[in-house]
C-alpha positions, -999 to 999 in steps of 0.1 A, spaced: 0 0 0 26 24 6 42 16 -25 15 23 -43 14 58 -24 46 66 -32 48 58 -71 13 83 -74 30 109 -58 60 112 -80 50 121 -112 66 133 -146 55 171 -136 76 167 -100 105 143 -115 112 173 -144 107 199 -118 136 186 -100 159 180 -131 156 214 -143 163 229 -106 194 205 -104 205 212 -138 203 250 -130 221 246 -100 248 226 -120 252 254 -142 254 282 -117 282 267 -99 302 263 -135 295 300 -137 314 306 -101 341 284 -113 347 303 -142 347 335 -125 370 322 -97 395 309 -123 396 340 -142 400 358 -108 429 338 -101 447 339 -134 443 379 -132 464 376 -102 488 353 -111 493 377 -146 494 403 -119 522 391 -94 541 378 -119 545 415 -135 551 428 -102 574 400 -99 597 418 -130 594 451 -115 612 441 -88 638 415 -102 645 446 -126 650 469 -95 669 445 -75 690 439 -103 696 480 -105 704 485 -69 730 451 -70 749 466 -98 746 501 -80 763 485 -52 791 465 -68 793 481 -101 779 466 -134 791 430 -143 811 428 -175 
């Protein structure tokens, strides 16, 4: 009997209902993984500029200090 309760209360109507919310839900949190991944590259692109900056300056104040290598 319970069975029987069960199977008439899922129906096509509720089992769709769920896939679409699921599949919605699926595609929203692709959506935050491509945000965070481009967030992340931005700052890798980022540090690694700031990165040359200061490889270039430390460079500077090295030969400043003991003269320009040959």
């Amino acid at each position: 009997m319970k069975l029987g309760k069960i199977i008439q209360n899922l129906n096509m109507k509720n089992i769709n209902q769920g896939v679409d919310i699921f599949n919605k839900a699926v595609q929203d949190f692709g959506d935050s993984m491509d945000s965070l991944n481009k967030e992340m590259s931005d700052d890798i692109e980022k540090s690694n500029k700031e990165s040359k900056i200061r490889e270039k300056k430390n460079k500077e104040n090295l030969d400043k200090i003991w003269g320009k290598r040959k």
